[in-house]
Backbone as a ProteinNet text record, in pm:
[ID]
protein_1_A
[PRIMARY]
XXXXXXXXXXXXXXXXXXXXXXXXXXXXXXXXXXXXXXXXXXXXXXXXXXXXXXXXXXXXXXXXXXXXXXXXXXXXXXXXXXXXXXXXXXXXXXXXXXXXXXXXXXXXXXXXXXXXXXXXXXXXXXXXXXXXXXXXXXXXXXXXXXXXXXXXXXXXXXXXXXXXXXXXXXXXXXXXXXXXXXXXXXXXXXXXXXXXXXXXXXXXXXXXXXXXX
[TERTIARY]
-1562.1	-1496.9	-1582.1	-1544.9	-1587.4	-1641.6	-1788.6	-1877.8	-1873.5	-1764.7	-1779.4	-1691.2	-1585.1	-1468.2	-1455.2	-1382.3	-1371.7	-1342	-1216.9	-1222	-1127.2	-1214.4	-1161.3	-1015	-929.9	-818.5	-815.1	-724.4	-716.1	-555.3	-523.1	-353.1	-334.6	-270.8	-217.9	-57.7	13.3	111.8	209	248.8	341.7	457.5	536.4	671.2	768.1	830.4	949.5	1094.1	1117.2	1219.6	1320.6	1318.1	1435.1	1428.2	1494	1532.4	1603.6	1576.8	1693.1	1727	1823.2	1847.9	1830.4	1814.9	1808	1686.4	1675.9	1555.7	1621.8	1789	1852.1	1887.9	1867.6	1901	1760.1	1634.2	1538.5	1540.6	1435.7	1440.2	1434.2	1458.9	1420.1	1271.3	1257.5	1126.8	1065.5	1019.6	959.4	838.5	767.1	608.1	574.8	405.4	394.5	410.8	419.5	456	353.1	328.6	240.4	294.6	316.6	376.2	279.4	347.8	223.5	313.4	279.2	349.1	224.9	272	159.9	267.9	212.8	290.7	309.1	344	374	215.1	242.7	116.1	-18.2	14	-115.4	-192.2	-54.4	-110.9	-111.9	18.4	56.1	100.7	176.8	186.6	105.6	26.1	-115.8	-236.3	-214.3	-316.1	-251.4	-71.8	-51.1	-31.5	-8	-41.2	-197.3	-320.2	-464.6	-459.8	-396.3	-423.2	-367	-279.5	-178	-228.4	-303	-389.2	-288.3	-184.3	-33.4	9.5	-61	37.5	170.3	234.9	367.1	419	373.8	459.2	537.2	421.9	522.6	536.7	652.2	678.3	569.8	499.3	473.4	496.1	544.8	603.2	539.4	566.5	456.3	606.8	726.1	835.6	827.1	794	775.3	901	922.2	1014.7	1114.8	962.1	1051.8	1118.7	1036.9	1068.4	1157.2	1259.1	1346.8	1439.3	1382.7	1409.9	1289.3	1333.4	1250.4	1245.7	1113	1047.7	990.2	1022.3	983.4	954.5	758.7	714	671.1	641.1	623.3	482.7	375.5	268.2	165.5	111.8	80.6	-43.7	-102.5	-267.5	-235.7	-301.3	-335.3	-386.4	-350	-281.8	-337.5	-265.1	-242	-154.8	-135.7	-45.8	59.4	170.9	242.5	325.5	317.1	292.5	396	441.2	556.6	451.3	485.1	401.3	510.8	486.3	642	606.5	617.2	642.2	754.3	734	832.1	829.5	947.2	998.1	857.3	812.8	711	784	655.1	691.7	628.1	698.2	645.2	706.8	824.7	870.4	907.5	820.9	927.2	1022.8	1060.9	1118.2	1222	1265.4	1394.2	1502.9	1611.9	1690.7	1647.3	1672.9	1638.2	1733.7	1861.3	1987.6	1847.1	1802.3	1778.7	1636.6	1550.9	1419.7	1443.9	1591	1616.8	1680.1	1781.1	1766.4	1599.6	1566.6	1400.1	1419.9	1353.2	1304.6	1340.2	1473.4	1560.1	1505.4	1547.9	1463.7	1357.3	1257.2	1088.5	1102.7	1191.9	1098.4	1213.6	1339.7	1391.1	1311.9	1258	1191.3	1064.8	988.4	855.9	861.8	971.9	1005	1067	1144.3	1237.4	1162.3	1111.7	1100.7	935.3	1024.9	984.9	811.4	851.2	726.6	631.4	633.5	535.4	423.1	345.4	199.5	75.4	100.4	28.8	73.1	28.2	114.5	2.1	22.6	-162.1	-70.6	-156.2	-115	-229.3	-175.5	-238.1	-255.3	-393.1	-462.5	-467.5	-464.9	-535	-705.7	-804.4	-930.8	-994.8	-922.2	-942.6	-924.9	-871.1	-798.5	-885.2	-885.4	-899.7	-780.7	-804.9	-677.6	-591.9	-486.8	-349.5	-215.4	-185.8	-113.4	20.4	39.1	195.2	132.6	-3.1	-40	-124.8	-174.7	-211.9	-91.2	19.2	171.6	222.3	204.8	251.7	181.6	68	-15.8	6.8	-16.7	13.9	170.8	254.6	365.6	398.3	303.7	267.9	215.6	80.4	16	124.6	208.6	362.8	440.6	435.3	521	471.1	323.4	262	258.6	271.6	237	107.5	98.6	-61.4	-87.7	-211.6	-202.3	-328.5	-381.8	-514.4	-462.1	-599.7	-570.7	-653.3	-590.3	-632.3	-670.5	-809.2	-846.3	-835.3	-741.3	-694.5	-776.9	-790	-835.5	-986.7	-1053.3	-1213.5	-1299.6	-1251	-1289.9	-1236.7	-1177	-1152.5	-1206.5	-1344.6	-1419	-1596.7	-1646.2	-1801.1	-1861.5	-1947.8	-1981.8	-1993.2	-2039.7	-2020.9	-1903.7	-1803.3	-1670.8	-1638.4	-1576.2	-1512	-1551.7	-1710.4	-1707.5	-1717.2	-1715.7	-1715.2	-1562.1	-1438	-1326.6	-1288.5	-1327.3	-1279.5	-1358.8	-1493.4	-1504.8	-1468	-1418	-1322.9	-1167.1	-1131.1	-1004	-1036.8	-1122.9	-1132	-1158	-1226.5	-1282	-1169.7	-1054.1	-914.6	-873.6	-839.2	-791.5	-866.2	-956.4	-1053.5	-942.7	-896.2	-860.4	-733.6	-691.4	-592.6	-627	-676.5	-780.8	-918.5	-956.9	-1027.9	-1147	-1056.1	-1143.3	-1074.8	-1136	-1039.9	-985.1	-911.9	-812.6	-914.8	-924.9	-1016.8	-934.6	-1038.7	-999.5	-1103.7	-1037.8	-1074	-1023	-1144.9	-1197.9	-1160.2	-1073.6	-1071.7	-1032.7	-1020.8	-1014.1	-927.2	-824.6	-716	-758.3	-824.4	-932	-1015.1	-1082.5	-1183.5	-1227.3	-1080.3	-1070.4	-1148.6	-1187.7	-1268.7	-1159.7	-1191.9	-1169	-1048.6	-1021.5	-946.5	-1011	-1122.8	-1175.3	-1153.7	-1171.5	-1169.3	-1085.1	-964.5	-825.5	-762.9	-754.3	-760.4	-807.3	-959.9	-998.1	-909	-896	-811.8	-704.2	-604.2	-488.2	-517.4	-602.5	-622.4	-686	-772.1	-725.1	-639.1	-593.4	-419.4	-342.9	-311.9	-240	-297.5	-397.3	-460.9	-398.4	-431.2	-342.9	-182.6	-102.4	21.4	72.9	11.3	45.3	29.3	-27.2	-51.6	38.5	159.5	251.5	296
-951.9	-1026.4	-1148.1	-1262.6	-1369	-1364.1	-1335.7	-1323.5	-1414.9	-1563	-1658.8	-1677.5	-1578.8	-1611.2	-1633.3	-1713.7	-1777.9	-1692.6	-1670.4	-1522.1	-1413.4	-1231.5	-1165.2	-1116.8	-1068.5	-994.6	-936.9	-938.9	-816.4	-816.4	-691.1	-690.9	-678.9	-697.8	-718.6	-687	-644	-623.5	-559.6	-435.2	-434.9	-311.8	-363.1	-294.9	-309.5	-170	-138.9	-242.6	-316.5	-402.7	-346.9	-295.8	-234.6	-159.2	-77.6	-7	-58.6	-103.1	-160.6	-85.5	-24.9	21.4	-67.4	-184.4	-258.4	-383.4	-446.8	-542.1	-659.5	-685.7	-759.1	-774.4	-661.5	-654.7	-663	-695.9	-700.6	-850.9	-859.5	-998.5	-1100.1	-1214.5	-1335	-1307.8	-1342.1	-1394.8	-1488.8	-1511.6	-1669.9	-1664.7	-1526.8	-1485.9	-1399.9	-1378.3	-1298.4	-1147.9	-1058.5	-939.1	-869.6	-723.5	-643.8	-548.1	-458.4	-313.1	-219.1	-97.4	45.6	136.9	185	234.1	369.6	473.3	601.9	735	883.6	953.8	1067	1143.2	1244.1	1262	1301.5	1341.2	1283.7	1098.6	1029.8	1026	1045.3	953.8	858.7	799.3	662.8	635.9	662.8	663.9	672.5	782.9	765.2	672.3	589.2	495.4	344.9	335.8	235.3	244.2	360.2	342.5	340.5	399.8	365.9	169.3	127.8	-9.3	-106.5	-51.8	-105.9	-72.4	69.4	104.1	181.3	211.8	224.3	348.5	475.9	618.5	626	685	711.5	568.1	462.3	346.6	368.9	455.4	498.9	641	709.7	823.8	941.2	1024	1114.1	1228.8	1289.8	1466.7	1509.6	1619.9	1733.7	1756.7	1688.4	1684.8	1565.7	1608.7	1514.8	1443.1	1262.7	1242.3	1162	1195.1	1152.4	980.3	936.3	782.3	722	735.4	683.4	556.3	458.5	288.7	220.3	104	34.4	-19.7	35	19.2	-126.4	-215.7	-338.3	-316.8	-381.2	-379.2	-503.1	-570.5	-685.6	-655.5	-746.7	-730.2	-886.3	-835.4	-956.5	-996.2	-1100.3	-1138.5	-1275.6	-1257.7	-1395.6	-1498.8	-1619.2	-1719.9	-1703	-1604.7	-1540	-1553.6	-1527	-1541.7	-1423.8	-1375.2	-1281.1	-1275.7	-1151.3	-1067	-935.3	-923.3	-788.8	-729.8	-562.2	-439.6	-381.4	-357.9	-253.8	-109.2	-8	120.4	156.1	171.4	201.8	338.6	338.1	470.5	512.8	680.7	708.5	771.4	757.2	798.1	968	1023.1	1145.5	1273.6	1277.7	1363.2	1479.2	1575	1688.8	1787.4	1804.2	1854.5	1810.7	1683.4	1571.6	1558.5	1548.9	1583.6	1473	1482.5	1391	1213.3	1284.7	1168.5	1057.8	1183.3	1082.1	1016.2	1079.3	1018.7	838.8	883.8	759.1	669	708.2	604.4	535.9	662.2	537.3	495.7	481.7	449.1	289	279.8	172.7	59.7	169.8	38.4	-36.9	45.9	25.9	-70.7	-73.3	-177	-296.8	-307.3	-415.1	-463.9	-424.3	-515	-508.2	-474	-527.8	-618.5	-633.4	-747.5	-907.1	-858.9	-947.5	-1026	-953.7	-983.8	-1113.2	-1265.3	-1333.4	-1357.9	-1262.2	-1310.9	-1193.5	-1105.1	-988.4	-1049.1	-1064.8	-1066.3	-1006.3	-872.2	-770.1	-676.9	-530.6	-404.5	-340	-259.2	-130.6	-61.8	14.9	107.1	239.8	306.1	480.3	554.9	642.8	722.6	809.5	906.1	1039.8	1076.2	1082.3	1032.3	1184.9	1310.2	1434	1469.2	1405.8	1464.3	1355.2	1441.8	1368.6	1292.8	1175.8	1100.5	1118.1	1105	1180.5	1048	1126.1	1057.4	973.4	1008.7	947.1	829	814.6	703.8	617	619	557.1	449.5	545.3	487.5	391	392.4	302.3	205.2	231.1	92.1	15.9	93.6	-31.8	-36.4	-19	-55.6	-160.8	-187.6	-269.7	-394.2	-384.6	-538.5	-531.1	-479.7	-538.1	-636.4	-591.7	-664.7	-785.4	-785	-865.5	-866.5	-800.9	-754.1	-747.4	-857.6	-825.3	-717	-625.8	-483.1	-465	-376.6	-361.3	-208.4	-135.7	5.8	108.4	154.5	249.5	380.3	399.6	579.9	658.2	716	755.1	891.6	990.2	1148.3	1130.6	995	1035.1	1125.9	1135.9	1192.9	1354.3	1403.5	1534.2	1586	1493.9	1519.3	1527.5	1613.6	1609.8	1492.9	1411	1280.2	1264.9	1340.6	1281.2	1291.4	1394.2	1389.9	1214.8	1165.1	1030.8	958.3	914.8	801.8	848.1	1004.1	1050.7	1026.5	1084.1	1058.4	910.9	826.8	683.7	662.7	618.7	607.9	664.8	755.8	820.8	831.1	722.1	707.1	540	478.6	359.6	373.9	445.7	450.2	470.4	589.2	591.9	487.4	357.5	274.5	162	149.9	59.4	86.9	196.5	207.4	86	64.5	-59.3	-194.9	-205.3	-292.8	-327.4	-485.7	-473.3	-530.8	-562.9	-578.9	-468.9	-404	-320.1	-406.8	-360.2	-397.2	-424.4	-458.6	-434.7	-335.3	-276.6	-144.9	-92.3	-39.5	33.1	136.5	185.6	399.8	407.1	437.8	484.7	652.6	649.5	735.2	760.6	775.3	733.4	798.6	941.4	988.7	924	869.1	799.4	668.4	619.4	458.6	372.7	480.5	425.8	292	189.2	95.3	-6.3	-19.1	-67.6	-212.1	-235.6	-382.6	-412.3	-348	-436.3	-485.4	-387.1	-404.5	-540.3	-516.6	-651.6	-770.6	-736	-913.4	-937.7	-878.9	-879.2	-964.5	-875.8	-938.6	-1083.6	-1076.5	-1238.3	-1317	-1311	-1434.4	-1450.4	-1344.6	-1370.9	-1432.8	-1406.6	-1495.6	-1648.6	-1677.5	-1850	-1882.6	-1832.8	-1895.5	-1895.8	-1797.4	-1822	-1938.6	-1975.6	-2093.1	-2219.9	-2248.5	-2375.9	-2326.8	-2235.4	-2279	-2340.1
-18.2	87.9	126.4	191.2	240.3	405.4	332.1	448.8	564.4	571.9	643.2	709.5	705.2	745.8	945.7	927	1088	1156.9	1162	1226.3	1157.7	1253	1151	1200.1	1169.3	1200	1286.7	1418.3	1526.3	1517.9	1529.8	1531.9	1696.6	1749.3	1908.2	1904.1	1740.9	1758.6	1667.4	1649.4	1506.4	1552	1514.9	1522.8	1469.4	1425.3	1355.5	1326.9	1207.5	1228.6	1169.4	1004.6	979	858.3	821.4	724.3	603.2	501.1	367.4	246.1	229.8	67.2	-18.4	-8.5	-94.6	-96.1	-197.9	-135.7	-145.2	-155.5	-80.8	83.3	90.5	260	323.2	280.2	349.5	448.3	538	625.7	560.6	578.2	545.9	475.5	334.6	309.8	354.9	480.5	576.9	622.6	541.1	578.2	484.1	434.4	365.3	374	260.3	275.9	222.7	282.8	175.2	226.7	49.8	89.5	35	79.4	55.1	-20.9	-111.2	-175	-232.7	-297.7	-328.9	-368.6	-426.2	-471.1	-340.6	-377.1	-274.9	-195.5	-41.8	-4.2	-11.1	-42.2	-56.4	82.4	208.4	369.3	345.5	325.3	303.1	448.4	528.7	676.7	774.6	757.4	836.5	818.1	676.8	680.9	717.4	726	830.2	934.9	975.2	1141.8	1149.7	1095.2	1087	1149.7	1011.2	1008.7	1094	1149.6	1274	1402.7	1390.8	1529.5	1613.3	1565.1	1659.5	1580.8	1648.6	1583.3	1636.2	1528.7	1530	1487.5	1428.9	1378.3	1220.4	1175.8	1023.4	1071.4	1070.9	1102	1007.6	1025.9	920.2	909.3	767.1	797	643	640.7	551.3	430.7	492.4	355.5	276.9	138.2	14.6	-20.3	5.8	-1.4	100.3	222.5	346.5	360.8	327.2	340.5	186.4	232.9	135.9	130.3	199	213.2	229.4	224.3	237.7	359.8	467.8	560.3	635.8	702.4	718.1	835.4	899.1	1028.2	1014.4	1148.7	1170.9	1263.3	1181.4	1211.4	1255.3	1367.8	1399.5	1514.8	1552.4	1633.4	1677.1	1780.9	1882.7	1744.8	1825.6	1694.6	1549	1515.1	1319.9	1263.7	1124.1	1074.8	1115.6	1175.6	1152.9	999.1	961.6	870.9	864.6	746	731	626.3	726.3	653	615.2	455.7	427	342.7	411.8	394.2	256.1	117	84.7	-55.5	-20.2	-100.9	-189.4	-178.8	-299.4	-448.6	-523.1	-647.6	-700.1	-787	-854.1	-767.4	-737.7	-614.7	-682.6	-708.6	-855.9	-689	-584.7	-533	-478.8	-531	-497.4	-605.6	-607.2	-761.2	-855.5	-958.7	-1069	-1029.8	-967.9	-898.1	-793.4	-743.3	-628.7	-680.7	-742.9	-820.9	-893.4	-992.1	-1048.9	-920.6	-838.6	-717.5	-649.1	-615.9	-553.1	-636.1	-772.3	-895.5	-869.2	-891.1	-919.5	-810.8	-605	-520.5	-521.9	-605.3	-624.2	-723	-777.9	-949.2	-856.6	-814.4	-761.8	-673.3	-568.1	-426.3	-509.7	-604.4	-663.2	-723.3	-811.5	-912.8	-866.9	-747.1	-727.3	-552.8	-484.4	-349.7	-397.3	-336.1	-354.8	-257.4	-144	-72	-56.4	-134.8	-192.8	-216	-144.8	-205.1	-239	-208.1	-253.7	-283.3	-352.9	-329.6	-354.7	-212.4	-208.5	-276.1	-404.1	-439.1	-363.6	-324	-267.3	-366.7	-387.5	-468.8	-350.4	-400.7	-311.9	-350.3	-332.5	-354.4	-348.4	-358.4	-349.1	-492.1	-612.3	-687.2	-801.3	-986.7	-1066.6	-1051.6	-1161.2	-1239.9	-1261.9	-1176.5	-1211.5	-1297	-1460.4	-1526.1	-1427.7	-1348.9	-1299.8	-1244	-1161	-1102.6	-1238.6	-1296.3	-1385.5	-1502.6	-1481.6	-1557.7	-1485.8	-1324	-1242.6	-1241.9	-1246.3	-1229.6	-1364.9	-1470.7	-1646.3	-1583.9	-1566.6	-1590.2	-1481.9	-1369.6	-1224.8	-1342.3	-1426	-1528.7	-1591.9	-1700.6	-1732.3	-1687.4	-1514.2	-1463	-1433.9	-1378.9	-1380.1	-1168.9	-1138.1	-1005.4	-950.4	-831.8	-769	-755.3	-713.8	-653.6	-645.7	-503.9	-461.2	-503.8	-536.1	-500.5	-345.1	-314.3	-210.5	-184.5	-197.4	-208.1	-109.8	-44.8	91.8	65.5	213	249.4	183.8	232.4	172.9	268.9	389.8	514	450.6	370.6	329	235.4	155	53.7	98.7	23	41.1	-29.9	14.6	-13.4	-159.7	-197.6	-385.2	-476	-392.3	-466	-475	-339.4	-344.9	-423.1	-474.4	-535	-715.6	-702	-826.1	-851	-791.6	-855.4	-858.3	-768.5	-766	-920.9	-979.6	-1061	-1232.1	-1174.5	-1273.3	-1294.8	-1195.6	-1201.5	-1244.8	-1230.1	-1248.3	-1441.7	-1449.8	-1618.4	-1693.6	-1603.6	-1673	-1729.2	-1617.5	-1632.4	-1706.8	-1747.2	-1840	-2000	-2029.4	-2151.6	-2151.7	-2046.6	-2009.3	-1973.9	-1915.5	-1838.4	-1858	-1914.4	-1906.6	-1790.6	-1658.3	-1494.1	-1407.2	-1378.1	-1301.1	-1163	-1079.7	-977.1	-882.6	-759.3	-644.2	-565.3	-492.6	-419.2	-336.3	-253.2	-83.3	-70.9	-63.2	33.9	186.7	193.4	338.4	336.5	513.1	599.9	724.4	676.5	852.1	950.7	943.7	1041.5	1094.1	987.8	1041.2	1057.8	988.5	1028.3	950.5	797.1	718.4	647.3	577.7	540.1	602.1	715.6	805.3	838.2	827.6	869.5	721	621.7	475.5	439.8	505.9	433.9	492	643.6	716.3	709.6	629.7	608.5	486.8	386.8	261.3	308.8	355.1	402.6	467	610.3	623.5	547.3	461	352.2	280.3	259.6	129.7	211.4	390.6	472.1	468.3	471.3	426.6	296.8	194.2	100.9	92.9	161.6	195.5	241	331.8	460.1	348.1	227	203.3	44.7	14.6	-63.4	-28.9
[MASK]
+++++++++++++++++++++++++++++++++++++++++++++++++++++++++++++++++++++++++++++++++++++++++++++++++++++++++++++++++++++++++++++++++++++++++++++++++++++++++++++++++++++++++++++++++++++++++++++++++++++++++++++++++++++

C-alpha cells in the first residue's frame, strides 16, 4: 500500500439500496463498484459488515445459499468518493438444486463480465482450510475473463498462528501452476477487525483512479 496517502478511509455511511436478479437491473454505473463474492461459509457477510463497521448491513445466517441476488450498498466518508459494495450470489452450494446452482452461475459470470463499473472482485478464501479445487477453478476461469480480483483469507481469528499463513501460502503455490504473479491479498478477521484498514486503503486508491476515467 501507499505509505503517503493523504488521507485514509473512514466510512460515515453505508446502506442497503437494492436487490437485482439481474446485472441489468443494478443502479446506474456512475461510481465505482467492488463486489464480494466466496463459497459457502467463507463469512462473506460478516466481513462486510466488519468493513462497513455497521452489523446487520449484510444479513448473516448458518443456511448455505442465503444470498441469492445481487446485493447493492452504498458506501461512503466525509468528502470521499461514495462507493457501491455488492454482496453477491456464492458459489459451490452442493445443498441447492443443480436448477438453482446453474441460475447463480449464470448471475455471477453476467454482472462479472458485463458490469461496466466493477472494479474489483474480493474473492473470499476460508483461511481454515487447504486449497480447495472449486476456488482455485474460479479464480483461472476469473484470468480467462480477464477480471481484476484481490483475494481474501477470512476466519484467521479461528486458526492457531501458524495455520493462516501456512494455508495462505499453500493456496498461493496452488495457484503458481497458473500464474505466474500471484493476485494481491488480505488476512483478516471480522472478529477481530483484522485487515479492515488494508482493505480500505485498497479501495481508496482504486477510487483515485476512478475519478480521472
Amino acid at each position: 500500500m501507499h505509505p503517503f496517502n493523504l488521507q485514509p478511509m473512514e466510512i460515515t455511511s453505508a446502506k442497503y439500496v437494492i436487490s437485482s436478479a439481474t446485472y441489468k437491473q443494478c443502479p446506474a454505473p456512475d461510481r465505482p463498484e467492488y463486489a464480494f463474492i466466496g463459497r459457502s461459509n467463507v463469512g462473506k457477510s460478516s466481513l462486510i459488515n466488519m468493513i462497513c463497521n455497521q452489523r446487520g448491513l449484510a444479513k448473516t445466517s448458518s443456511t448455505p445459499g442465503k444470498t441469492q441476488l445481487i446485493n447493492h450498498f452504498e458506501v461512503g466518508g466525509k468528502s470521499q468518493t461514495r462507493w457501491f459494495l455488492v454482496d453477491l450470489p456464492g458459489y459451490g452450494y452442493a445443498t441447492v438444486s443443480h436448477k438453482a446452482r446453474n441460475n447463480w452461475s449464470n448471475i455471477i459470470e453476467s454482472y462479472i463480465r458485463k458490469r461496466e463499473n466493477l472494479v474489483c472482485l474480493f474473492v473470499l478464501i476460508d483461511s481454515r482450510h487447504d486449497p480447495q479445487q472449486i476456488d482455485l477453478d474460479f479464480i483461472n476461469q476469473l484470468g480467462e475473463w480477464q477480471i481484476p480480483f484481490v483475494l481474501v483469507f477470512t476466519k484467521a481469528d479461528k486458526n492457531k498462528p501458524a495455520v493462516t499463513p501456512r494455508n495462505v501460502n499453500a493456496f498461493l503455490s496452488a495457484l503458481s501452476d497458473q500464474w505466474e504473479v500471484p493476485p494481491p491479498y488480505f488476512v483478516t478477521s471480522a472478529v477481530e477487525k483484522t485487515g479492515r484498514k488494508e482493505i480500505l486503503d485498497y479501495i481508496n486508491d482504486l477510487n483515485k483512479g476512478f475519478r480521472k476515467l
